[in-house]
C-alpha atoms as a printed R data frame, in Angstrom:
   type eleno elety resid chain resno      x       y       z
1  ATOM     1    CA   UNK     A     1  7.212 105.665 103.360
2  ATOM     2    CA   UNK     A     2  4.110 103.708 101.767
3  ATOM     3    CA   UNK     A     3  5.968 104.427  98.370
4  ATOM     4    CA   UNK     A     4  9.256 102.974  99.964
5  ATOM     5    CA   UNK     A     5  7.207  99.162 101.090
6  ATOM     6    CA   UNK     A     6  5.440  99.472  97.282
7  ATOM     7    CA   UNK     A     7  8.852  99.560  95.634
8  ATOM     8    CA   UNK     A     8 10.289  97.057  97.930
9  ATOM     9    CA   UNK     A     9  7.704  94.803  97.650
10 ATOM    10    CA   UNK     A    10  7.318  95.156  94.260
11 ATOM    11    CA   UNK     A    11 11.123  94.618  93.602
12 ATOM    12    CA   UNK     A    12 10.830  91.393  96.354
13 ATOM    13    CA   UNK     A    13  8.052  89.845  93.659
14 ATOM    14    CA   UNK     A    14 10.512  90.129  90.757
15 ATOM    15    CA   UNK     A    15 13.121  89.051  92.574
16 ATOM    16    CA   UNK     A    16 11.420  86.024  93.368
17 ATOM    17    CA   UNK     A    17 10.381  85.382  90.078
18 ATOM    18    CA   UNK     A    18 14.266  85.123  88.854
19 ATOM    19    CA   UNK     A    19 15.160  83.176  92.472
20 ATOM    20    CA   UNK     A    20 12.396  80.460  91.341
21 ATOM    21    CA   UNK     A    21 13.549  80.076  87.735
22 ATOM    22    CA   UNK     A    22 17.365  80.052  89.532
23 ATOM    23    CA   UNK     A    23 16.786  77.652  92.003
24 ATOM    24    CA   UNK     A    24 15.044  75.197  89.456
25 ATOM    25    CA   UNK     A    25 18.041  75.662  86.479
26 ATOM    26    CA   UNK     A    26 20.688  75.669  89.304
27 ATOM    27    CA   UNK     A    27 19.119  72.081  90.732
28 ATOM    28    CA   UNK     A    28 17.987  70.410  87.560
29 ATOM    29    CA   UNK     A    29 20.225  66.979  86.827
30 ATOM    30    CA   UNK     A    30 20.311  63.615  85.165
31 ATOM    31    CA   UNK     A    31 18.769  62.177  88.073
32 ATOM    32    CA   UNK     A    32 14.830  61.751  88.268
33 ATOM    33    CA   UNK     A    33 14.640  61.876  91.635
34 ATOM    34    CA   UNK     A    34 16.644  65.481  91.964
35 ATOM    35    CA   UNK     A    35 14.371  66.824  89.005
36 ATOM    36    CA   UNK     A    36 12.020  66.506  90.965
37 ATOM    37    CA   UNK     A    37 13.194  67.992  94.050
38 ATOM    38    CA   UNK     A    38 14.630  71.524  91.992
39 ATOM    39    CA   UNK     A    39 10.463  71.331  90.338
40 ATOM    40    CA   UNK     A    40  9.437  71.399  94.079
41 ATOM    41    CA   UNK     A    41 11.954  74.062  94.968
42 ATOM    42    CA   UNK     A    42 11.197  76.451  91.678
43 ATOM    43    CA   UNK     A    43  7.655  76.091  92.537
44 ATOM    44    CA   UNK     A    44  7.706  76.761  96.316
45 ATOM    45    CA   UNK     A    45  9.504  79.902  95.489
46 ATOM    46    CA   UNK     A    46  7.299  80.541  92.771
47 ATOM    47    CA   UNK     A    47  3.986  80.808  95.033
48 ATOM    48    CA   UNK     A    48  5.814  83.552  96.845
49 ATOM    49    CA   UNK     A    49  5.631  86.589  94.056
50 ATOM    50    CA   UNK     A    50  1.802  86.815  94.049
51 ATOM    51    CA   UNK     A    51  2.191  87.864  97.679
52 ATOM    52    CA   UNK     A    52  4.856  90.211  97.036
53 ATOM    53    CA   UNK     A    53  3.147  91.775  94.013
54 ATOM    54    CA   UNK     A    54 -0.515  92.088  96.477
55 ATOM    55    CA   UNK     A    55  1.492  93.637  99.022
56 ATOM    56    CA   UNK     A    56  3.127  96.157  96.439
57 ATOM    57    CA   UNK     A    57 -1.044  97.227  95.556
58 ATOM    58    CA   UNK     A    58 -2.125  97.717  99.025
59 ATOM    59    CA   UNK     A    59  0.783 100.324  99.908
60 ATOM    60    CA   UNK     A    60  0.135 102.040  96.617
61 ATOM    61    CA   UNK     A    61 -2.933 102.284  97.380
62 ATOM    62    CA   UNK     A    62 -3.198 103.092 100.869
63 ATOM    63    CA   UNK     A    63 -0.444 105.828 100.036
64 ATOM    64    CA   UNK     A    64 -3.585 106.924  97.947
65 ATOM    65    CA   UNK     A    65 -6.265 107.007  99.862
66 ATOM    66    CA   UNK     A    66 -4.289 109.192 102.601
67 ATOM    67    CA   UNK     A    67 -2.708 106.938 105.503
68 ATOM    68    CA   UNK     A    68  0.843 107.876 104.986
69 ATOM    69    CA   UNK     A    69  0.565 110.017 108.246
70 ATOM    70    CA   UNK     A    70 -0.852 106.839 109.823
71 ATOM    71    CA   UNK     A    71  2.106 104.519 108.626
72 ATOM    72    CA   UNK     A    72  4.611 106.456 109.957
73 ATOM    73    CA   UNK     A    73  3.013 106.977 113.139
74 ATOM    74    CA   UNK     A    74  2.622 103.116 113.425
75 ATOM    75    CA   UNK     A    75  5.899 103.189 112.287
76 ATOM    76    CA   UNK     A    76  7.105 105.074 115.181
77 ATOM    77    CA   UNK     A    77  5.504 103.152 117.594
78 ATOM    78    CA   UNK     A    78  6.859  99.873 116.350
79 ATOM    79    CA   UNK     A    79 10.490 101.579 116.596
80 ATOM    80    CA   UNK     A    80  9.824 102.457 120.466
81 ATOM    81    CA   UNK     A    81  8.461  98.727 120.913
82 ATOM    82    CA   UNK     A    82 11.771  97.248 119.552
83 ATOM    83    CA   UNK     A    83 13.991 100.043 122.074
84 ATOM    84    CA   UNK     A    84 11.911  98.531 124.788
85 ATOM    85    CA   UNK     A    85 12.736  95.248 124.135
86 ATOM    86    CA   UNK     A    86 16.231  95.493 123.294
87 ATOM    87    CA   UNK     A    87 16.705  96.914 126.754
């Protein structure tokens, strides 16, 4: 399950990577004033792939070091906290 979060994380950071350079081509136009705006908007998204990519490390590593029992047991208990709450 660990391995599952590392991959998804890790394909969330690249994805964000090609949303950022997106969102700035898609935005871009003669006007200054939009320029701008699409800069701001690549670069907000842009801050968001570090965090995606640190994420990615600590499941790969904490898949490592042992705790894949303790995942899925947390897991589990988050699953019975959402049945509780849907009822």
């Amino acid at each position: 399950m660990l391995d599952k979060l590392g991959y998804l994380a890790t394909g969330l950071g690249l994805s964000s990577i090609a949303a950022s350079v997106a969102a700035w081509y898609k935005e871009k136009t003669d006007d200054e004033a939009e320029n701008a705006h699409a800069e701001r908007t690549g670069i907000f998204i842009g801050l968001w792939p570090q965090t995606f990519f640190a994420l990615a490390i600590i499941f790969f590593k904490l898949r490592e070091m042992g705790h894949e029992k303790d995942a899925e047991r947390l897991m589990k208990r988050l699953e019975k906290k959402i049945n509780e709450v849907k009822k």
